[in-house]
C-alpha positions in Angstrom: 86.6 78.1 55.6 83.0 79.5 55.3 82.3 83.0 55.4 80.7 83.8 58.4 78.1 86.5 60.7 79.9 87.8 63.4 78.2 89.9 65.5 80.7 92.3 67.6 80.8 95.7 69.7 82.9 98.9 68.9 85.0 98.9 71.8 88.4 99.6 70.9 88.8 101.2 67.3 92.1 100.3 66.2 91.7 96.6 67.7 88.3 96.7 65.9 90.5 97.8 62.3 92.9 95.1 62.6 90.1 92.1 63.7 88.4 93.3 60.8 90.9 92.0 58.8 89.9 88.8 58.9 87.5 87.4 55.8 83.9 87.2 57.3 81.2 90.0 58.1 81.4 91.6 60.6 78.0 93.4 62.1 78.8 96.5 64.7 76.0 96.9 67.2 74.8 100.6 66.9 72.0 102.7 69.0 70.5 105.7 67.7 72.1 107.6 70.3 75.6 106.2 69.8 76.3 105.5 73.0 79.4 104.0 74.5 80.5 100.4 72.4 77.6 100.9 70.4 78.7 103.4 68.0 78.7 101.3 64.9 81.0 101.8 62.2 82.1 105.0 63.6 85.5 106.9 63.1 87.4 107.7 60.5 89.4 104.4 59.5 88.4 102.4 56.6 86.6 99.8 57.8 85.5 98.1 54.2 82.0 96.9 52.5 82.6 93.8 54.9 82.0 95.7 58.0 78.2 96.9 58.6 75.8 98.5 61.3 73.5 96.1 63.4 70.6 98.3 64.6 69.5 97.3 68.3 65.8 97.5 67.0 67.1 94.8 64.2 68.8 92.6 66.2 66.9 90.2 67.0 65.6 89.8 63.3 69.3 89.1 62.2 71.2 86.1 61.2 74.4 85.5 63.5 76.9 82.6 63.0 79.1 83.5 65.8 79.1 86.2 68.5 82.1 88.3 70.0 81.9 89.9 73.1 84.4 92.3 73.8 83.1 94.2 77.2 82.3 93.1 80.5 78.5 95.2 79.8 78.4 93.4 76.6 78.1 90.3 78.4 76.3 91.2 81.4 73.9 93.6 79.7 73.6 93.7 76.2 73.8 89.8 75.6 70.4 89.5 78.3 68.6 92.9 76.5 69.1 93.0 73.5 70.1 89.5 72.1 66.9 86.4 71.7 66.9 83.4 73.4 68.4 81.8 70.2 71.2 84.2 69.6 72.6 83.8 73.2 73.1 80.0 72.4 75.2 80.8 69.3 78.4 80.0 69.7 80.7 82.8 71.4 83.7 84.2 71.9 84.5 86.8 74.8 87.7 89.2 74.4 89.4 90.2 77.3 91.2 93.4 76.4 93.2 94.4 80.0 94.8 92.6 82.9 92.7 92.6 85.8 92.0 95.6 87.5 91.2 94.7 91.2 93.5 91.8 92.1 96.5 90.6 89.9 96.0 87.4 90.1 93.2 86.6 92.1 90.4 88.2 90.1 87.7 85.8 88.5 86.9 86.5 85.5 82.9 87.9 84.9 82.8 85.9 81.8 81.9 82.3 83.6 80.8 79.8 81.2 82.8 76.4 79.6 80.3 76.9 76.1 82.8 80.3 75.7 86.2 80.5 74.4 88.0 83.6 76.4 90.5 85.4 74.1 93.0 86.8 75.8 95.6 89.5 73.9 98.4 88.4 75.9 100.0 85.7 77.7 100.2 88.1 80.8 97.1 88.8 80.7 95.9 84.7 81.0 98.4 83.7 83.5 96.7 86.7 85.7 92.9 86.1 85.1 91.7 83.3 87.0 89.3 82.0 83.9 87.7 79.1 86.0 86.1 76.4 84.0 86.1 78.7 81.0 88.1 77.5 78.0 91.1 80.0 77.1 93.2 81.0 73.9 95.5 83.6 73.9 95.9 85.8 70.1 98.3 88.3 70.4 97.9 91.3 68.7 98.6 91.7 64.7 98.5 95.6 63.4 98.2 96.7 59.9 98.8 100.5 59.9 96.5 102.5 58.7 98.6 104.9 56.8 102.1 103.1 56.1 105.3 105.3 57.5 109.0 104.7 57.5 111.0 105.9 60.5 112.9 108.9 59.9 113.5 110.3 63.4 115.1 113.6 62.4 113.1 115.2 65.6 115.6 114.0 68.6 112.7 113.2 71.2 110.3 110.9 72.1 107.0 110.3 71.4 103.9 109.0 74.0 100.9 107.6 73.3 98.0 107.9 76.1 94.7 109.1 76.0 93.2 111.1 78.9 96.7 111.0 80.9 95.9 113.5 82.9 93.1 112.2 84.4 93.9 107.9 84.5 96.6 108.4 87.2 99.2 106.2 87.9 98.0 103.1 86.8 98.5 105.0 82.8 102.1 106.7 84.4 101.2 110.1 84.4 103.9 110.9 87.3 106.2 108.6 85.3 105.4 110.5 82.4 105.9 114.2 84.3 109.0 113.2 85.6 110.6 112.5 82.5 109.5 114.8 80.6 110.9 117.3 83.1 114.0 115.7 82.1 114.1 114.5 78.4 112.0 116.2 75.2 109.2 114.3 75.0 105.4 115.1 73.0 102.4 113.5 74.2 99.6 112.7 72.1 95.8 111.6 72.4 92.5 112.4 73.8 93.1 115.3 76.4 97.3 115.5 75.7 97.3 119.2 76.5 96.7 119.2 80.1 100.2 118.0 80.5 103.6 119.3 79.4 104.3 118.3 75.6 100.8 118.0 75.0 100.2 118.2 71.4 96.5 117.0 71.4 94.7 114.3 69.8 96.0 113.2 66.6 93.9 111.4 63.7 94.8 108.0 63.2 96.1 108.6 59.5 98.7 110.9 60.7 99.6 109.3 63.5 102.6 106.2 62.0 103.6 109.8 60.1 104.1 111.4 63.3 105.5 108.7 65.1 107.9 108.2 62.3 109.6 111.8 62.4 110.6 111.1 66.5 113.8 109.5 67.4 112.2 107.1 70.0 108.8 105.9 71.3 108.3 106.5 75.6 105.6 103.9 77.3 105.0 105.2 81.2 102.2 102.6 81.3 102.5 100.3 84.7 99.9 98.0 84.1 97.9 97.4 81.0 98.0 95.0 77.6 100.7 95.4 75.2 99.2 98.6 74.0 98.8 98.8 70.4 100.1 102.2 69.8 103.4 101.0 71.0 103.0 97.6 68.5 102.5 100.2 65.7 105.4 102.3 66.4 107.4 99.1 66.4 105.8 98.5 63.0 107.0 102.0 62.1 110.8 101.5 63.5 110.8 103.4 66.1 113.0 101.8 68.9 111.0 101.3 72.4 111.3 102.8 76.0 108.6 101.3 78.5 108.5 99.9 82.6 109.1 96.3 82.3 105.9 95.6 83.4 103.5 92.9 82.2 103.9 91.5 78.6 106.8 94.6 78.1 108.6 92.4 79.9 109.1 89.8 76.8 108.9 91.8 74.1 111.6 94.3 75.0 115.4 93.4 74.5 117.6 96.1 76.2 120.1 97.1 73.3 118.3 95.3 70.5 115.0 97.0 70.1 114.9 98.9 72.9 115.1 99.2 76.4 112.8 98.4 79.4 113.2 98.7 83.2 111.3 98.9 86.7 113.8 102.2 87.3 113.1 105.4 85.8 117.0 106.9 86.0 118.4 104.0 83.2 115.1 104.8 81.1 115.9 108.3 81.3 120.1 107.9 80.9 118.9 105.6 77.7 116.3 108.3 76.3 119.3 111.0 77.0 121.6 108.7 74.5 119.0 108.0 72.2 118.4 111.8 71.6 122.2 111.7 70.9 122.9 109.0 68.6 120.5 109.0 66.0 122.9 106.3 64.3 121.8 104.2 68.1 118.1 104.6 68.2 117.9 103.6 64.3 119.5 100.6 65.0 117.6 99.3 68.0 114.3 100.9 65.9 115.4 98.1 63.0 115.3 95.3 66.1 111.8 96.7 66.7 110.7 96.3 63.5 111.5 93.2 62.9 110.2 92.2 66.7 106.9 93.9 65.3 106.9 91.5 61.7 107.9 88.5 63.4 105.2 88.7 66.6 102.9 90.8 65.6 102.6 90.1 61.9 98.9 90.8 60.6 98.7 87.4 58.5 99.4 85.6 62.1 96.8 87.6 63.6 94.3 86.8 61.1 95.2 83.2 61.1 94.6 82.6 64.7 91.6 84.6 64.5 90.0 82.2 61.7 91.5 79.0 63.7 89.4 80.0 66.6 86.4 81.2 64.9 86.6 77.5 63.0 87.2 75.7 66.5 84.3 77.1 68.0 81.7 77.4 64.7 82.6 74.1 63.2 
């Protein structure tokens, strides 16, 4: 396959690491101000010679193959302001990062146009969305860790994963998060993790498989989101899962081989309570989660469906 120009937004980092994975350019829209998704190659992970800035005052000057939306502004703003005539024709891909917010299933989605293939990162997520006469294609998520670990869990609690807990509510779990952590050790990290018990802060994303690694299991209060990807890499790492059995949880979670997921919070926290007492237990559902996390969410799948959809829709 041809190497090709794909023009794409910094929306998500660590989705943004593992797309860039694949073997084209990629071009990062960036404003002087970096304002939000247009930050450019921002961030500390290594992003590769591959990966370059697209100044907004360049855009239109530049040579595109293929663009990726990956925001519902992207589309609806960006795409109209700062993209010519011509580049809005080029063939187009639109990623749909979350469930929907406002109805569960009978949300349309924004992105409204059979020329656009919508990527969805999870077969939840595309049964939900009501995508119209838009084509869709789910890829699942692939994750290559940015700082390889190997589970040790020597610390016997569990870890969390949520940015901005405190203030995203219950659709994140913060009261499923308070209520277990009233009742089982548990540290929470991310982006504004010390306005809640267990708090650590954020952690940089090289230390983070290292930290994962040293705790006994990995805690997901999330009720309605994607498979997040912090959970993926902690699955990489072999850390055995707790999470609701909520949306695409719900098939990737096999109580007693990898981990264990339910709608009621007393098992979760009865298994967590075990877990932090047989270290012998949670390394043995934590090797069923690793190899959940090579066989589903292998990086050399990833990248394969990536280049068989950017080859379906750039010929």
């Amino acid at each position: 396959m041809r190497r090709l120009r794909i023009l794409t937004w910094h929306v998500h980092g660590n989705y943004l690491y593992n797309l860039a994975q694949i073997p084209h350019e990629l071009y990062l829209v960036r404003d002087a101000e970096g304002s939000p998704h247009r930050t450019g190659r921002s961030g500390s992970l290594p992003w590769g010679e591959h990966v370059h800035d697209a100044p907004v005052e360049a855009l239109q000057r530049m040579d595109f193959d293929v663009v990726v939306y990956q925001s519902r502004r992207a589309w609806e703003v960006d795409r109209l302001e700062l993209l010519s005539e011509a580049q809005r024709r080029l063939p187009r891909i639109v990623i749909e990062h979350d469930p929907p917010q406002q109805h569960p299933s009978d949300t349309r989605h924004w992105c409204d146009d059979p020329g656009a293939l919508l990527v969805q990162v999870t077969p939840f997520n595309a049964l939900m969305w009501d995508a119209g006469a838009t084509p869709v294609r789910v890829i699942e998520h692939g994750v290559r860790l940015v700082a390889p670990a190997v589970y040790e869990g020597d610390q016997a609690r569990g870890i969390v994963v949520v940015n901005h807990l405190a203030k995203r509510g219950r659709r994140l779990g913060r009261d499923v998060y308070e209520r277990c952590a009233e009742q089982v050790p548990l540290t929470l990290v991310g982006m504004g993790s010390t306005a809640l018990p267990g708090g650590a802060g954020e952690v940089d994303q090289h230390r983070l498989p290292g930290l994962m690694a040293r705790h006994r299991w990995f805690f997901n209060p999330i009720r309605w989101t994607s498979m997040g990807l912090a959970v993926v890499e902690a699955m990489t790492v072999g850390l055995p899962i707790v999470a609701l059995a909520t949306t695409e949880m719900a098939t990737v979670i096999r109580n007693g081989e990898n981990g264990w997921a339910d709608t009621r919070l007393e098992p979760l926290v009865e298994v967590m309570r075990e877990l932090a007492r047989d270290p012998v237990l949670a390394r043995r559902w934590g090797e069923g989660a690793r190899r959940t996390a090579a066989e589903r969410f292998g990086i050399e799948r990833f990248v394969a469906d990536w280049n068989a959809a950017l080859r379906d829709v750039a010929g």
